[in-house]
DOKEGU-643062 format. One record per residue (C-alpha): residue in one letter; z negated, y, x; residue number from 1. Coordinates in nm, 3 decimals. Layout:
BEGIN
rec r A zz Z yy Y xx X k NUM;
...
This chain:
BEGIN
rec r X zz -20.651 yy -0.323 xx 6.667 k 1;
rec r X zz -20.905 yy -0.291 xx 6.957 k 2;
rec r X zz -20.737 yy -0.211 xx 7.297 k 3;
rec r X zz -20.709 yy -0.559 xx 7.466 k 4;
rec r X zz -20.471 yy -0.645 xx 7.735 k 5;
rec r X zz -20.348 yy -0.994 xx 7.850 k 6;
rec r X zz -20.509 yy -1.133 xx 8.195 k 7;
rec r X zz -20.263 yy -1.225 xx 8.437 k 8;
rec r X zz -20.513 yy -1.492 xx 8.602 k 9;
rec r X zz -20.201 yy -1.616 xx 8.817 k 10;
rec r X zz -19.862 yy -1.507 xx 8.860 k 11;
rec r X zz -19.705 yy -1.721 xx 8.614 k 12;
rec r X zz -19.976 yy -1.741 xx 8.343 k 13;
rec r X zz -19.974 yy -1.505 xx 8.054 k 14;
rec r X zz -20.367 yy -1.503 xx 7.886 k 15;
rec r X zz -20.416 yy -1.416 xx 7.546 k 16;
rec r X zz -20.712 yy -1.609 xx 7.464 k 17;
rec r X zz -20.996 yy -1.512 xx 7.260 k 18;
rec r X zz -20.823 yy -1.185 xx 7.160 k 19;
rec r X zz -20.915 yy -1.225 xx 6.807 k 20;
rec r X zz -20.464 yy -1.244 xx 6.734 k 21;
rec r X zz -20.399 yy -1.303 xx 6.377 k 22;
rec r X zz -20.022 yy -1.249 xx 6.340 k 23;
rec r X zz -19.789 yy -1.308 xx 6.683 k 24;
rec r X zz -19.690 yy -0.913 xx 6.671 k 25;
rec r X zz -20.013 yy -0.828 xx 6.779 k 26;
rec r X zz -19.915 yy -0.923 xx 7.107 k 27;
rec r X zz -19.638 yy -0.686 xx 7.165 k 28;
rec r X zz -19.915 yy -0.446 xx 7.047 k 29;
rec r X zz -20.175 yy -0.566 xx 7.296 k 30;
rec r X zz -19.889 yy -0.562 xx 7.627 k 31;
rec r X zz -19.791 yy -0.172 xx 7.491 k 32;
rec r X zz -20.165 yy -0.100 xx 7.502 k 33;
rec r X zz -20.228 yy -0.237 xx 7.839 k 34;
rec r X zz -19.873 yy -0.018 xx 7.972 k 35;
rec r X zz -20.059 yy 0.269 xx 7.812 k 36;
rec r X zz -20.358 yy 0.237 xx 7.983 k 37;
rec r X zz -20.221 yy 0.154 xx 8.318 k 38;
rec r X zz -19.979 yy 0.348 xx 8.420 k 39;
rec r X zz -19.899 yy 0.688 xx 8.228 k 40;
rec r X zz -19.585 yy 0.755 xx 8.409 k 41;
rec r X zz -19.428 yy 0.418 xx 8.305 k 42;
rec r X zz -19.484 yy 0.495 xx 7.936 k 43;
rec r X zz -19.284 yy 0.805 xx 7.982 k 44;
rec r X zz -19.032 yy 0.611 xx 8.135 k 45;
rec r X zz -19.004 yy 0.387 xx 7.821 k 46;
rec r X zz -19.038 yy 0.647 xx 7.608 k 47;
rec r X zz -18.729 yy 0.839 xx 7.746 k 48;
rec r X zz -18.520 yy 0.567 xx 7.838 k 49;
rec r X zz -18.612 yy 0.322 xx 7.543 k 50;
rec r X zz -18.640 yy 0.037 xx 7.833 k 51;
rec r X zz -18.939 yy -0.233 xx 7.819 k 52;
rec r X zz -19.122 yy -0.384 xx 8.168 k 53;
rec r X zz -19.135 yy -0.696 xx 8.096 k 54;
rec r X zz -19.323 yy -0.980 xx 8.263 k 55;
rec r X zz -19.130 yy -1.198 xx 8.516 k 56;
rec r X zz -19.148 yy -1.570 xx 8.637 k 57;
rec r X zz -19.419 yy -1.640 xx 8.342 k 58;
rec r X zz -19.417 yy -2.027 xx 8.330 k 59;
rec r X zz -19.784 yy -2.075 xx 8.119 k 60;
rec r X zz -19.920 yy -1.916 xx 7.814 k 61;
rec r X zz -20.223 yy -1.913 xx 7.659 k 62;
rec r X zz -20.318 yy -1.823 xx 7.296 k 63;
rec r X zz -20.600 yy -2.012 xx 7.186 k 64;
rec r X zz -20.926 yy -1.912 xx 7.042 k 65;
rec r X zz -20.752 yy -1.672 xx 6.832 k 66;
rec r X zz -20.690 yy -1.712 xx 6.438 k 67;
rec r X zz -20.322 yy -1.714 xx 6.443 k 68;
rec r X zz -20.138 yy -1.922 xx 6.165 k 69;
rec r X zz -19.819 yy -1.927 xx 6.146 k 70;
rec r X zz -19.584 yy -1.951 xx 6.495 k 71;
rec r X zz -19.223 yy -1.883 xx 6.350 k 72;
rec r X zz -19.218 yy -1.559 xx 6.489 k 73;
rec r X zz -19.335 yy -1.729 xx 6.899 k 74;
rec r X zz -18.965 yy -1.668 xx 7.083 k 75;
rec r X zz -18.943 yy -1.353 xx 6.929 k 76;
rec r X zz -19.245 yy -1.153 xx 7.007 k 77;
rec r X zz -19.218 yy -1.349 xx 7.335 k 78;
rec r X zz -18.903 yy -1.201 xx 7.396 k 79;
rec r X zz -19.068 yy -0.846 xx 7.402 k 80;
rec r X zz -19.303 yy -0.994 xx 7.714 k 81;
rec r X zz -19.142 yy -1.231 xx 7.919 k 82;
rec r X zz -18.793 yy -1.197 xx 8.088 k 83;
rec r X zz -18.731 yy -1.584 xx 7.922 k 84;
rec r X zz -18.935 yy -1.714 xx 7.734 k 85;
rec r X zz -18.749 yy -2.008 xx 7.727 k 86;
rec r X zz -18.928 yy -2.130 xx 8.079 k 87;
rec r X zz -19.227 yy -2.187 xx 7.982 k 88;
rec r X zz -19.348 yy -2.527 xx 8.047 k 89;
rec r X zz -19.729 yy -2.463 xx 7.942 k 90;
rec r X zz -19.891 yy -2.333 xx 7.636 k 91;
rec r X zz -20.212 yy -2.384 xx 7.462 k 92;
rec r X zz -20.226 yy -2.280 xx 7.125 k 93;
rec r X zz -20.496 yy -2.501 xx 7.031 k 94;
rec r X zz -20.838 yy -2.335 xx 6.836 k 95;
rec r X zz -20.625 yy -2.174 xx 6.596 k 96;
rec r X zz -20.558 yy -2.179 xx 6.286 k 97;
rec r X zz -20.166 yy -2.335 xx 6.329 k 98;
rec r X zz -20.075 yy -2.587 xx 5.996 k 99;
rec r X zz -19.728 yy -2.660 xx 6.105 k 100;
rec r X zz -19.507 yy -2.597 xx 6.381 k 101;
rec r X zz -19.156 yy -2.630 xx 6.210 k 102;
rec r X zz -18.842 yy -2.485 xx 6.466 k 103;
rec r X zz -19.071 yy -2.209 xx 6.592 k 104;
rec r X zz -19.084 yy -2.416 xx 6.932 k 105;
rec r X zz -18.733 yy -2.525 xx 6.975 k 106;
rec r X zz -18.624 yy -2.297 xx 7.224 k 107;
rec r X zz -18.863 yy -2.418 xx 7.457 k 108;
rec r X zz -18.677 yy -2.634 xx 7.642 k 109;
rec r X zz -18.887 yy -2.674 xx 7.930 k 110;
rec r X zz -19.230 yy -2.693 xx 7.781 k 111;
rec r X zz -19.365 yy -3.038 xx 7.949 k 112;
rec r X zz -19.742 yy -2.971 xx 7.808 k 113;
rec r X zz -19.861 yy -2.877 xx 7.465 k 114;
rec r X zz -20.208 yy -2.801 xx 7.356 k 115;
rec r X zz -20.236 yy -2.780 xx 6.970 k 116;
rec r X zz -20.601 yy -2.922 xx 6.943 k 117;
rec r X zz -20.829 yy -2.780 xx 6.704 k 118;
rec r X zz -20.590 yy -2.648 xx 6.453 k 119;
rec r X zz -20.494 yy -2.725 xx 6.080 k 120;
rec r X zz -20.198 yy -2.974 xx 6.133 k 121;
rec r X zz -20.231 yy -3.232 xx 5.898 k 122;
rec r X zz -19.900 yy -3.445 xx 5.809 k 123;
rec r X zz -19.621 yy -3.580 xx 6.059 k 124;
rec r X zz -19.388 yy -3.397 xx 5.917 k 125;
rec r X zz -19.535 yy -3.109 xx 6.083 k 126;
rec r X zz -19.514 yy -3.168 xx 6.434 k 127;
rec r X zz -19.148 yy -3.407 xx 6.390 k 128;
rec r X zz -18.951 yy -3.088 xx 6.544 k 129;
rec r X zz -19.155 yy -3.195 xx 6.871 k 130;
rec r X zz -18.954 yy -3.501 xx 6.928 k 131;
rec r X zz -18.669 yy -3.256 xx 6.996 k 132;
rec r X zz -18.874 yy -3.099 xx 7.322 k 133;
rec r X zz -18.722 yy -3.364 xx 7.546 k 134;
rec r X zz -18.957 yy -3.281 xx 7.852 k 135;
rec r X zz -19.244 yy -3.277 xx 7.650 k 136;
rec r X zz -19.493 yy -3.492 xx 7.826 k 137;
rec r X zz -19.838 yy -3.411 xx 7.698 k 138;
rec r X zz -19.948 yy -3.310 xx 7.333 k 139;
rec r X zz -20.315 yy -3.262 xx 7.215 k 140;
rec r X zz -20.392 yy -3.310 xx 6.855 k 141;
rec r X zz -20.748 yy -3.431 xx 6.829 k 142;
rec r X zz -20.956 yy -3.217 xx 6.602 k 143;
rec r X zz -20.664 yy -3.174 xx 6.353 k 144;
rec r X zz -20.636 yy -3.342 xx 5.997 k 145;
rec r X zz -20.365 yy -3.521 xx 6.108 k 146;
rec r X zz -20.620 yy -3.753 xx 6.366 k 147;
rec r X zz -20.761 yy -3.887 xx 5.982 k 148;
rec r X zz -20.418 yy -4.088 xx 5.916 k 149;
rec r X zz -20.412 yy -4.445 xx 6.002 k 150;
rec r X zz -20.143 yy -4.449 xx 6.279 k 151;
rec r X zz -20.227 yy -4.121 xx 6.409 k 152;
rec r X zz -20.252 yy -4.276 xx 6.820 k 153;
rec r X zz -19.966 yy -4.513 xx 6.749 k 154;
């Protein structure tokens, strides 16, 4: 995997878009290459003390334009980045290649906005686990399967 590092456009946004991601580990991969590069003596430091900087006060992700499928591994690999990864409010996953989301989102309690457009999701059944976000204000599907099905807007 090609050295690429996430862009920290703001302080609370975590950018992984177009980074050509296929599984969710690549990620971790991606934030250890960008440590490497950066700053030499804090690899040592993780090296030696088995510790991990991790990003703080990270409220939006984005991950689209990638080719990532499956998400059940999100909080996890997460978890390696972000001091809690349970904050975030804002993530675009759309452009992907995402056919269901299943529990991977439930412990994202405090996501309020959703991008998923331009993905593979094509039943209701897929996104149902969204109905348990209760602060979930905004969802994109357009440019999914699922758009085909009669009461898709309803």
């Amino acid at each position: 995997m090609p050295s690429i590092t996430p862009i920290l456009l703001h302080p609370h946004t975590l950018d992984y878009t177009f980074m050509n991601i296929t599984k969710l580990e690549d990620i971790i991969k991606l934030d250890e290459s960008e440590e490497d590069s950066n700053n030499p003596s804090n690899l040592s430091l993780i090296e030696n003390q088995n510790i991990r900087l991790k990003h703080s006060g990270i409220t939006t992700l984005r991950m689209s334009y990638n080719r990532i499928c499956d998400l059940a591994s999100l909080h996890s690999c997460l978890s390696h980045l972000i001091t809690d990864p349970s904050r975030l409010q804002w993530m675009d996953l759309s452009n992907n290649m995402i056919c269901k989301i299943g529990c991977s989102l439930e412990n994202f309690k405090h996501l309020s906005v959703l991008y998923m457009h331009a993905n593979d999701i094509k039943s209701f059944n897929s996104i149902k686990p969204l109905s348990d976000l209760d602060k979930l204000s905004s969802l994109t599907l357009h440019g999914n399967p699922i758009e085909e099905h009669k009461f898709y807007r309803n």
